[in-house]
NUGU-695510 format. One record per atom (N, C-alpha, C): residue in three letters; atom name; x, y, z. Coordinates in pm, 1 decimal, decimal comma, padded with zeros to 6 digits, m for minus. Layout:
<pts>
(pt 'ala' 'CA' (X Y Z)),
...
</pts>
This chain:
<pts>
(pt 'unk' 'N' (01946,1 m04993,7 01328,4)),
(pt 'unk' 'CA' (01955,4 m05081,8 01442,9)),
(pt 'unk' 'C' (01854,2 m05034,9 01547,8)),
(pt 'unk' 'N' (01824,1 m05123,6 01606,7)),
(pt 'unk' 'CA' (01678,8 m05083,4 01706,6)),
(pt 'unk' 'C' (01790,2 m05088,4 01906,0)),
(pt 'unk' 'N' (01723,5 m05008,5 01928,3)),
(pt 'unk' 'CA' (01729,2 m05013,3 02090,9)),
(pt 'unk' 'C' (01583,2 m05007,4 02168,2)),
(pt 'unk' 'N' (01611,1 m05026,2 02253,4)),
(pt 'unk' 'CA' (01495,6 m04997,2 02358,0)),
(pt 'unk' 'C' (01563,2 m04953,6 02512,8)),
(pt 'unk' 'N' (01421,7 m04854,2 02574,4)),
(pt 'unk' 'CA' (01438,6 m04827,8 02703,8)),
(pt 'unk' 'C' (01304,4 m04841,0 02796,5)),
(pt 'unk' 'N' (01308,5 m04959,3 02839,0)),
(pt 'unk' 'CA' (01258,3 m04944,4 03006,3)),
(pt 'unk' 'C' (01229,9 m04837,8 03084,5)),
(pt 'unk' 'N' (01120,1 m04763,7 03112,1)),
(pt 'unk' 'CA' (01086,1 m04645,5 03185,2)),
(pt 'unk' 'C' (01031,0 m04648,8 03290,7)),
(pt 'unk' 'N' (01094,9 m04654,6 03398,5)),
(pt 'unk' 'CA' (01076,3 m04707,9 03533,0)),
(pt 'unk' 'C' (01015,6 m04569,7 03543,0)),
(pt 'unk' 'N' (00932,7 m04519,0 03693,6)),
(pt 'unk' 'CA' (00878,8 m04421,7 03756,5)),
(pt 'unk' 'C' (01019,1 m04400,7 03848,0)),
(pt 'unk' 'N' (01085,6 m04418,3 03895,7)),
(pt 'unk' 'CA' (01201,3 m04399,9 04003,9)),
(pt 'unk' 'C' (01159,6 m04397,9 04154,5)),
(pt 'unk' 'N' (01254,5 m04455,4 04226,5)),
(pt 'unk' 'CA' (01191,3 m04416,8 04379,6)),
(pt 'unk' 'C' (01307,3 m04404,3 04465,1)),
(pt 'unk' 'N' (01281,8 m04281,8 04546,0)),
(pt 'unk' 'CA' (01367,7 m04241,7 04680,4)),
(pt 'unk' 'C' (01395,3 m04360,9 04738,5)),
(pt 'unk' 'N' (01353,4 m04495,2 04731,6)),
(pt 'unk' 'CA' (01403,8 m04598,0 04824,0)),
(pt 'unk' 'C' (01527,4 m04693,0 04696,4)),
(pt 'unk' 'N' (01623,7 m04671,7 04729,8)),
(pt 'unk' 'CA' (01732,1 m04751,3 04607,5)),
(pt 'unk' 'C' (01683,8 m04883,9 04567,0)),
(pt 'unk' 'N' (01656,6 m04983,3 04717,1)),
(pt 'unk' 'CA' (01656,7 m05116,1 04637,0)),
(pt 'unk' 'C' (01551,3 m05150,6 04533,8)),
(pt 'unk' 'N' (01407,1 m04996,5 04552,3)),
(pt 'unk' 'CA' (01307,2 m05042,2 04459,1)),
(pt 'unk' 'C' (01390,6 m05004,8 04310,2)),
(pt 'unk' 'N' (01469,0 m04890,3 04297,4)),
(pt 'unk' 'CA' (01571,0 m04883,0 04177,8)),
(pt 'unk' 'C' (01643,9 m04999,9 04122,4)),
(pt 'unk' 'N' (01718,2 m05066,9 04233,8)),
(pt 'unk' 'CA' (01760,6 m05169,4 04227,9)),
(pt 'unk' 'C' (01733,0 m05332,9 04159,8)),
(pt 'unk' 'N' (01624,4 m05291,3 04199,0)),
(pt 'unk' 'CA' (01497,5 m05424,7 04086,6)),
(pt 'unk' 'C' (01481,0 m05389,7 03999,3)),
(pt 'unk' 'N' (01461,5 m05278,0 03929,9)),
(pt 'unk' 'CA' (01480,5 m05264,7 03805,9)),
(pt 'unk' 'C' (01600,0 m05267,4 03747,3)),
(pt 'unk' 'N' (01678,1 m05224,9 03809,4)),
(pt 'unk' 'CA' (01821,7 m05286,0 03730,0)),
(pt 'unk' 'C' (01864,4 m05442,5 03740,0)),
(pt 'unk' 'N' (01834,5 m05512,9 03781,2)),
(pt 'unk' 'CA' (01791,5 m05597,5 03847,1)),
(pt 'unk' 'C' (01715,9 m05687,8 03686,2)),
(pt 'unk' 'N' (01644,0 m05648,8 03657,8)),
(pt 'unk' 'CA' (01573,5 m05683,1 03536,4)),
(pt 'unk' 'C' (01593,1 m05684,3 03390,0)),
(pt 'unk' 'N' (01712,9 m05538,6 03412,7)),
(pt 'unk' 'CA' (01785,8 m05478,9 03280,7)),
(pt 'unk' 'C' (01859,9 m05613,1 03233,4)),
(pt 'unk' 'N' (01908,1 m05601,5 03337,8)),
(pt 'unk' 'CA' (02051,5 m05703,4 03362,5)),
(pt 'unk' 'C' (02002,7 m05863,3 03284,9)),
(pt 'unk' 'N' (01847,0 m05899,8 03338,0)),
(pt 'unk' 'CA' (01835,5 m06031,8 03310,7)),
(pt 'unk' 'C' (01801,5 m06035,3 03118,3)),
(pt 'unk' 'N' (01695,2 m05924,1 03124,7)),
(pt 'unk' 'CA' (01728,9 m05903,8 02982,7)),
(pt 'unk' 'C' (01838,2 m05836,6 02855,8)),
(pt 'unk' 'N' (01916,8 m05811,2 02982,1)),
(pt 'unk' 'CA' (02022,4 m05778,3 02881,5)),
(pt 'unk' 'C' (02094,0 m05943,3 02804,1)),
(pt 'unk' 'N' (02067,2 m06027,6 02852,2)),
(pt 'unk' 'CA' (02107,8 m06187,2 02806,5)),
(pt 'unk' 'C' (02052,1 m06195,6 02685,5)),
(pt 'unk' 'N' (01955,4 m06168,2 02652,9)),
(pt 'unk' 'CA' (01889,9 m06192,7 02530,3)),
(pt 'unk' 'C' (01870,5 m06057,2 02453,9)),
(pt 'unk' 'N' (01849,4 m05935,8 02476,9)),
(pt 'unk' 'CA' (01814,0 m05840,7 02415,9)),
(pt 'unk' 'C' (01966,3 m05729,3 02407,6)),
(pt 'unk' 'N' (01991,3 m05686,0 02280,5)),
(pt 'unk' 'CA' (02106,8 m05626,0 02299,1)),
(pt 'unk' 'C' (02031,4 m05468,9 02268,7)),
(pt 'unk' 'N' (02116,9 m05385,7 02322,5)),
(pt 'unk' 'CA' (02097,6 m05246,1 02300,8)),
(pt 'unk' 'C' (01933,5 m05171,3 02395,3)),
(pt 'unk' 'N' (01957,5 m05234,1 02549,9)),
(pt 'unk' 'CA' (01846,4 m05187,2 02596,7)),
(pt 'unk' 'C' (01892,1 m05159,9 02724,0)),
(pt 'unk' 'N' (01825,8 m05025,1 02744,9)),
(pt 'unk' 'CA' (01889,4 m04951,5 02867,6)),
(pt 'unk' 'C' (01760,1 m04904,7 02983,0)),
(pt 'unk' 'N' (01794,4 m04866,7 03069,4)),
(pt 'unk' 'CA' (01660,9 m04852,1 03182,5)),
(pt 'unk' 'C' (01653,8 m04719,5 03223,0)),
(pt 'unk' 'N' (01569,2 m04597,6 03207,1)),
(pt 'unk' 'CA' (01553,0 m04523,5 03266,5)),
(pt 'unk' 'C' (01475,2 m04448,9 03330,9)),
(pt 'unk' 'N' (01481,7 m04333,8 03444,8)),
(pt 'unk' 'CA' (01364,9 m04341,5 03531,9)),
(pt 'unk' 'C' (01374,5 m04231,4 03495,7)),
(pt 'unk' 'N' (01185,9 m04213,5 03536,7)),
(pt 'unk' 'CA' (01112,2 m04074,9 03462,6)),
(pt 'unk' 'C' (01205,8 m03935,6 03628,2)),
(pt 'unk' 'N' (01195,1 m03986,3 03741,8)),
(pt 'unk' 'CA' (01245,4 m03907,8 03834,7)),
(pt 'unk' 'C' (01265,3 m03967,0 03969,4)),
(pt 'unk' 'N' (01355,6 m03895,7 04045,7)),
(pt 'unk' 'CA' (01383,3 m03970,9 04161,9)),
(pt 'unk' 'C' (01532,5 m04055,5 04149,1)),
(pt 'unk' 'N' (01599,8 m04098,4 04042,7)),
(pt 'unk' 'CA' (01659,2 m04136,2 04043,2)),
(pt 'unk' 'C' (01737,6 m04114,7 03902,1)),
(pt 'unk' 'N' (01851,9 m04210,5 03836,8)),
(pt 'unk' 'CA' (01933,6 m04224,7 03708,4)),
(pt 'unk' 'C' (01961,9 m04342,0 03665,6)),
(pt 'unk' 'N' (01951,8 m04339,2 03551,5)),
(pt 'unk' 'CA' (01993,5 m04265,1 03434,6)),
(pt 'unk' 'C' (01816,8 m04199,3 03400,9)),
(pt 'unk' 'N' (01859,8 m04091,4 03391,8)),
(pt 'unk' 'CA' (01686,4 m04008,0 03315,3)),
(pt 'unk' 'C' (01731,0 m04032,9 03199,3)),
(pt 'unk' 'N' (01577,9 m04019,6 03130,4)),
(pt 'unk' 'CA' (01553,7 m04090,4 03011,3)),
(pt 'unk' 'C' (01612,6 m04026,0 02887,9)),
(pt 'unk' 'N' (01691,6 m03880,9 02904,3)),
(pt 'unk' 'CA' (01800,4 m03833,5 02789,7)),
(pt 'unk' 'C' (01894,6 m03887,4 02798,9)),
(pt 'unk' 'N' (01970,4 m03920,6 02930,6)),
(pt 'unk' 'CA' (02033,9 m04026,2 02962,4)),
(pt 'unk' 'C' (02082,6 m04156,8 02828,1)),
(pt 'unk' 'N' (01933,9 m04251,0 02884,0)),
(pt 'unk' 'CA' (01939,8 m04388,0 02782,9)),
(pt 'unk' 'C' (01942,5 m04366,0 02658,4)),
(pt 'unk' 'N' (01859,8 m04237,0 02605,9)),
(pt 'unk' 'CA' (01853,3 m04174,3 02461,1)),
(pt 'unk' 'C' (01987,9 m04175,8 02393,1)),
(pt 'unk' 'N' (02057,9 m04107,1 02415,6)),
(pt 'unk' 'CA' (02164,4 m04057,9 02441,3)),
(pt 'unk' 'C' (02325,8 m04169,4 02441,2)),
(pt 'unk' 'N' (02331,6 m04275,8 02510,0)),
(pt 'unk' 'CA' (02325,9 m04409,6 02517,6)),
(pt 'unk' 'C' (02346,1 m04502,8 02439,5)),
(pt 'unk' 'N' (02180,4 m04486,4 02407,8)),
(pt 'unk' 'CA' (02128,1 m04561,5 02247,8)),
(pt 'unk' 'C' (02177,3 m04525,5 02129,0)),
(pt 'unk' 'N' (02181,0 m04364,5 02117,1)),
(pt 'unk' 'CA' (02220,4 m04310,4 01979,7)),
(pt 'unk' 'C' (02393,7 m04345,1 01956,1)),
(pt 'unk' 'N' (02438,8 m04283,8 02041,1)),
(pt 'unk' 'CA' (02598,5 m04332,6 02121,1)),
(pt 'unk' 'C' (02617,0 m04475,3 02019,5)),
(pt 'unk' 'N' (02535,4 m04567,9 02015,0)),
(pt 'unk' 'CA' (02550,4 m04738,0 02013,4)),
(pt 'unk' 'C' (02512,8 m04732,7 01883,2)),
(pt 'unk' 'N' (02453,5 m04598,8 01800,6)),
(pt 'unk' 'CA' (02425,7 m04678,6 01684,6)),
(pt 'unk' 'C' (02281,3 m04675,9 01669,6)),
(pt 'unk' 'N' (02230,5 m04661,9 01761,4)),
(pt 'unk' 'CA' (02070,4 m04755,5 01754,6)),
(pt 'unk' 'C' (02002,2 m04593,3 01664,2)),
(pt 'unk' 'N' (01914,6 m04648,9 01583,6)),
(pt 'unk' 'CA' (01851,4 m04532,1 01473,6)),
(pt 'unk' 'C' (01696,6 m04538,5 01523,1)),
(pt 'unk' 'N' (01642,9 m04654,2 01593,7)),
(pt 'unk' 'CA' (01506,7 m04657,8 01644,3)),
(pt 'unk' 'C' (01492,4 m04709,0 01765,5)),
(pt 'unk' 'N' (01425,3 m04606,9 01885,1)),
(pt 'unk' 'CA' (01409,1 m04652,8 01954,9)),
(pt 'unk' 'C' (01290,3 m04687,7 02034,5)),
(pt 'unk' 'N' (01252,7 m04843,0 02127,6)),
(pt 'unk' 'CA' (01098,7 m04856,2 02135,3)),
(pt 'unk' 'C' (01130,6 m04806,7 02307,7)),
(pt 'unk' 'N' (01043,9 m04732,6 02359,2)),
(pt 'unk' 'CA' (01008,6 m04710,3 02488,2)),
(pt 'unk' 'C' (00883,6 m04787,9 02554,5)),
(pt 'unk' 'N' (00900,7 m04879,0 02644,2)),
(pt 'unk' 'CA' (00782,5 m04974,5 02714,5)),
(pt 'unk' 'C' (00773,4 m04898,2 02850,7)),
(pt 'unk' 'N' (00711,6 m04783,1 02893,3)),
(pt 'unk' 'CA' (00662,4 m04735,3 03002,8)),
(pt 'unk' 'C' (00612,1 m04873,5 03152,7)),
(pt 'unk' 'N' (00706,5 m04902,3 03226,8)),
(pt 'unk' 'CA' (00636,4 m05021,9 03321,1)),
(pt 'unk' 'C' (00547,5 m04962,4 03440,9)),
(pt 'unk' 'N' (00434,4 m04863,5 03372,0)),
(pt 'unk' 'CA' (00359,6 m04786,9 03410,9)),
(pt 'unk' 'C' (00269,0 m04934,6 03433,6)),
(pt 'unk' 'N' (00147,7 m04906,0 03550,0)),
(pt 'unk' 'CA' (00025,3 m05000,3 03573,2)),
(pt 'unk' 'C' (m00098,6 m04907,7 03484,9)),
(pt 'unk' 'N' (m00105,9 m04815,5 03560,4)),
(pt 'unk' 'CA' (m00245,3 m04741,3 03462,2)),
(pt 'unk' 'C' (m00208,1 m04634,7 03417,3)),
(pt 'unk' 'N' (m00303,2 m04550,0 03328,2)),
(pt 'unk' 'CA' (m00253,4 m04430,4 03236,5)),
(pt 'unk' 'C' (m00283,0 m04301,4 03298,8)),
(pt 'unk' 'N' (m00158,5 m04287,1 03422,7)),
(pt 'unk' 'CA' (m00203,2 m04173,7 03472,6)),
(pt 'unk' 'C' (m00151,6 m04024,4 03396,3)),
(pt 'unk' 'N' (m00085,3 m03938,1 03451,0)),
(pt 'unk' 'CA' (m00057,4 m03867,7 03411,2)),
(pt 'unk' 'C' (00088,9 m03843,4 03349,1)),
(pt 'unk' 'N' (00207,4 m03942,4 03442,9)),
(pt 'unk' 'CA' (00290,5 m03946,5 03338,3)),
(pt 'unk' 'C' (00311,8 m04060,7 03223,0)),
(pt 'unk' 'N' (00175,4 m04128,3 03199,8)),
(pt 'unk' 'CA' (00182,9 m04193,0 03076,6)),
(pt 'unk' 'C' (00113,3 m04142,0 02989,3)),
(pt 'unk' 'N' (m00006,8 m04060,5 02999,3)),
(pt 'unk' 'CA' (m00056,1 m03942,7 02910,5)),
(pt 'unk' 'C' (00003,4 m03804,4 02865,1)),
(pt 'unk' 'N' (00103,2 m03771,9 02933,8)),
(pt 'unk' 'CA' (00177,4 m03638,5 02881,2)),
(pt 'unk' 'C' (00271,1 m03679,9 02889,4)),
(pt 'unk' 'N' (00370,0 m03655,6 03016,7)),
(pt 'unk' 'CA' (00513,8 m03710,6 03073,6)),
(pt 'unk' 'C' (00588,0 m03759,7 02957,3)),
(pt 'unk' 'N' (00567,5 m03848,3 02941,5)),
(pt 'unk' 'CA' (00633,9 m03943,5 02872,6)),
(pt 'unk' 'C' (00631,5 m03922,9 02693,0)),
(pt 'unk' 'N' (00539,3 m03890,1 02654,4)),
(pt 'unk' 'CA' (00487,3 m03870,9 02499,1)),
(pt 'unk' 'C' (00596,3 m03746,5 02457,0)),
(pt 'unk' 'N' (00594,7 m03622,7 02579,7)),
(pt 'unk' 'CA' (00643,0 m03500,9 02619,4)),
(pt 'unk' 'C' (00789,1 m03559,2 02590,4)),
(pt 'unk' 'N' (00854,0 m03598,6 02673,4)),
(pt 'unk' 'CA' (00999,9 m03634,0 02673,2)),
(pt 'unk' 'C' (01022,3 m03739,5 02539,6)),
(pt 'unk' 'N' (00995,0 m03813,6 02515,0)),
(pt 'unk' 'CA' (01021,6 m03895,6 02384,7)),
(pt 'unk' 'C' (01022,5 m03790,9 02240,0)),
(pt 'unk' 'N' (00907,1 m03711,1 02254,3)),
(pt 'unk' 'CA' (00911,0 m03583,6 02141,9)),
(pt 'unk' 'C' (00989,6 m03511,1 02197,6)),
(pt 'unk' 'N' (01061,6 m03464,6 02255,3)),
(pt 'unk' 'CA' (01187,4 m03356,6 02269,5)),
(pt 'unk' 'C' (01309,2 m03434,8 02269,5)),
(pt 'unk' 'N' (01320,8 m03535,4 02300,7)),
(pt 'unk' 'CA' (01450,4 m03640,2 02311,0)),
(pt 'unk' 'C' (01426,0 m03696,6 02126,0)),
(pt 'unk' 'N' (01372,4 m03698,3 02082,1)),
(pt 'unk' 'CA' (01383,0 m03730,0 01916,2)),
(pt 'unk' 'C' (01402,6 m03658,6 01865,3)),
(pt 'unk' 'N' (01362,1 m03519,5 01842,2)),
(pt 'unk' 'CA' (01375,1 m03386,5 01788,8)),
(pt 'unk' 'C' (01533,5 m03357,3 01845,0)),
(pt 'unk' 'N' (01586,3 m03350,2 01980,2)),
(pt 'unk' 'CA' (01714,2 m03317,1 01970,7)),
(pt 'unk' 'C' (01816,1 m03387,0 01956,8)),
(pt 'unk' 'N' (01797,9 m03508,1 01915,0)),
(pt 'unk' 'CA' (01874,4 m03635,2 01895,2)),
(pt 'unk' 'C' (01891,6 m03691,5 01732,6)),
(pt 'unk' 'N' (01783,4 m03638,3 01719,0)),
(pt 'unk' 'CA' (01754,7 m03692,0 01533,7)),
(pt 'unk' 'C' (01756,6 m03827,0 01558,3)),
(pt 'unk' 'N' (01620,3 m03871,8 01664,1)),
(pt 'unk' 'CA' (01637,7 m04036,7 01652,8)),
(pt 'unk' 'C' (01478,3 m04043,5 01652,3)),
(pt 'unk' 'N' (01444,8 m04174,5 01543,2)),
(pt 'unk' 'CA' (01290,8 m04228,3 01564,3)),
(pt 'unk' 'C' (01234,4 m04298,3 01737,5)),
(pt 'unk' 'N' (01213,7 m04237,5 01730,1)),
(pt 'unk' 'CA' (01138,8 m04293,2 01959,0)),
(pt 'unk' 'C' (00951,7 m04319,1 01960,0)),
(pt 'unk' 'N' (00962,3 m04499,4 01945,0)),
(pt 'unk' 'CA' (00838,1 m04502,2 01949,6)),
(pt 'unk' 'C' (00798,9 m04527,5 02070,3)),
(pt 'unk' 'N' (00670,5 m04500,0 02166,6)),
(pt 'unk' 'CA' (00603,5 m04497,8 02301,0)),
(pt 'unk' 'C' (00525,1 m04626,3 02285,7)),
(pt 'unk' 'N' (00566,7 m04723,5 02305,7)),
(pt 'unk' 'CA' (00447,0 m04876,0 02312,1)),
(pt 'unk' 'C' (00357,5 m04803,0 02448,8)),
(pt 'unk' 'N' (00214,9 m04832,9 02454,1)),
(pt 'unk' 'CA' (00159,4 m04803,1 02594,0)),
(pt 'unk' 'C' (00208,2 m04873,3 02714,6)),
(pt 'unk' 'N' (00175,2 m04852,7 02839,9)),
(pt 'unk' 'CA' (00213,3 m04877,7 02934,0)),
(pt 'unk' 'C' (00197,4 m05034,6 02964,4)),
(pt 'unk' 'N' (00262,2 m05129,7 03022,1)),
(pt 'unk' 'CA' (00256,8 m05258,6 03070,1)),
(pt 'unk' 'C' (00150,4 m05306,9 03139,4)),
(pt 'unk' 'N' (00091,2 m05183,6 03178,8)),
(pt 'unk' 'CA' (m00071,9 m05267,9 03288,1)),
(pt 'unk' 'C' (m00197,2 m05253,9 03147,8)),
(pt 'unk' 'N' (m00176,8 m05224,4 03035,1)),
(pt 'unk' 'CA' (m00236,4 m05202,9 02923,9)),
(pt 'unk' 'C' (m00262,1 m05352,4 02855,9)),
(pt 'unk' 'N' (m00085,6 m05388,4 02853,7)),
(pt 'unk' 'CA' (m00068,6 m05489,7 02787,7)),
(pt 'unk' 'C' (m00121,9 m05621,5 02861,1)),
(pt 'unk' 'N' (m00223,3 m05717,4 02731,3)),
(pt 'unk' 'CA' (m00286,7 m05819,6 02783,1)),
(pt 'unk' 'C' (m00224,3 m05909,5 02837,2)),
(pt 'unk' 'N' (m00049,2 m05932,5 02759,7)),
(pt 'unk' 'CA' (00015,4 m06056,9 02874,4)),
(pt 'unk' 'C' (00058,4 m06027,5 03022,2)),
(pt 'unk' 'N' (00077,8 m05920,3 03009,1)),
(pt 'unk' 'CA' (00076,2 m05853,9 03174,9)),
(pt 'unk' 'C' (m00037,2 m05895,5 03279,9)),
(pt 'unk' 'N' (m00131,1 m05887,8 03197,8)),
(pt 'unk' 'CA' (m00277,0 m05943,0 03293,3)),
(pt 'unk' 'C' (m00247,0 m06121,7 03295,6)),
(pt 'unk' 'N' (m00213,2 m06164,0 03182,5)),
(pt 'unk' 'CA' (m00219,9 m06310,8 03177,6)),
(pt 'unk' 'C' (m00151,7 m06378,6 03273,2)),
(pt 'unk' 'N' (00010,7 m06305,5 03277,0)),
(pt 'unk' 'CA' (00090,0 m06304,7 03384,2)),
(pt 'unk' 'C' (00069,8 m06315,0 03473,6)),
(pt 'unk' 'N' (m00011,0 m06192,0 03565,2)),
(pt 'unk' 'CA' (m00107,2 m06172,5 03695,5)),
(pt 'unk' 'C' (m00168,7 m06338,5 03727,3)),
(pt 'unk' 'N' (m00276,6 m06356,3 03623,5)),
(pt 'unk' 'CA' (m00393,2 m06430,2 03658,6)),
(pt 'unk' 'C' (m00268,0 m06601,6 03661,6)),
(pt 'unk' 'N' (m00195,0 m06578,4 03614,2)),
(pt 'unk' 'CA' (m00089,9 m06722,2 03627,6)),
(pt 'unk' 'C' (m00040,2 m06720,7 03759,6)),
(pt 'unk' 'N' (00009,0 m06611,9 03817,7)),
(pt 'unk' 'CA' (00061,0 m06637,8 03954,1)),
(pt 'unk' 'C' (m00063,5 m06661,3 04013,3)),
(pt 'unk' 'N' (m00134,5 m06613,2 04055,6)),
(pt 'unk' 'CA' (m00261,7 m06615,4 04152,6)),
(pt 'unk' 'C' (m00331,5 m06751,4 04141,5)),
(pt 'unk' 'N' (m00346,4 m06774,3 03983,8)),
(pt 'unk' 'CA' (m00383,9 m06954,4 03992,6)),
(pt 'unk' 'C' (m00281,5 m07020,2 04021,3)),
(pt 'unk' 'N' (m00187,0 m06976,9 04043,3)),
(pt 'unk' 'CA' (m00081,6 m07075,2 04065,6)),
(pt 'unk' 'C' (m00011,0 m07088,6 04243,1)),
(pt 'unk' 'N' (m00114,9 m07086,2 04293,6)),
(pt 'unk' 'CA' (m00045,5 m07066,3 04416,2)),
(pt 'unk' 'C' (m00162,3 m07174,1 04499,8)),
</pts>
């Protein structure tokens, strides 16, 4: 069974937390077994959702970083924690790259902006 987790950056201000849960929530309607967690600053951290997931069953899990560019915690951070959270979990954890990577993300962009 597949899960996924959402990897927010976290922020000292709640309601920006808040939108991301906020989002969980809307895709939780259609997507079952997907949880949200933030790299710091806030919870559930990402052993957390791991943890969660395995809990539920789920044997593979995809991580979508809603990173913009590939800074530093989408080049180590993250690769770092997914390989120690699989190894102590005995779960497959694949890293899709970050969302400002992905081309519908841009397509997205260029739709609001023409669209206004």
């Amino acid at each position: 069974m597949n899960g996924y987790i959402l990897l927010s950056h976290g922020s000292k201000v709640q309601a920006s937390n808040d939108a991301s849960k906020d989002v969980l929530e809307k895709l939780r309607q259609n997507i079952k077994n997907i949880e949200l967690a933030f790299l710091e600053l806030s919870e559930p951290d990402f052993e957390e959702a791991v943890k969660n997931l395995k809990t539920a069953g789920v044997s593979v899990i995809t991580v979508l970083p809603l990173f913009l560019a590939p800074g530093k915690h989408v080049r180590e951070d993250v690769p770092e924690l997914a390989s120690a959270c699989s190894k102590k979990y005995d779960i497959k954890i694949d890293v899709l790259e970050h969302i400002g990577a992905n081309s519908a993300y841009v397509k997205m962009i260029e739709n609001i902006l023409l669209s206004t």
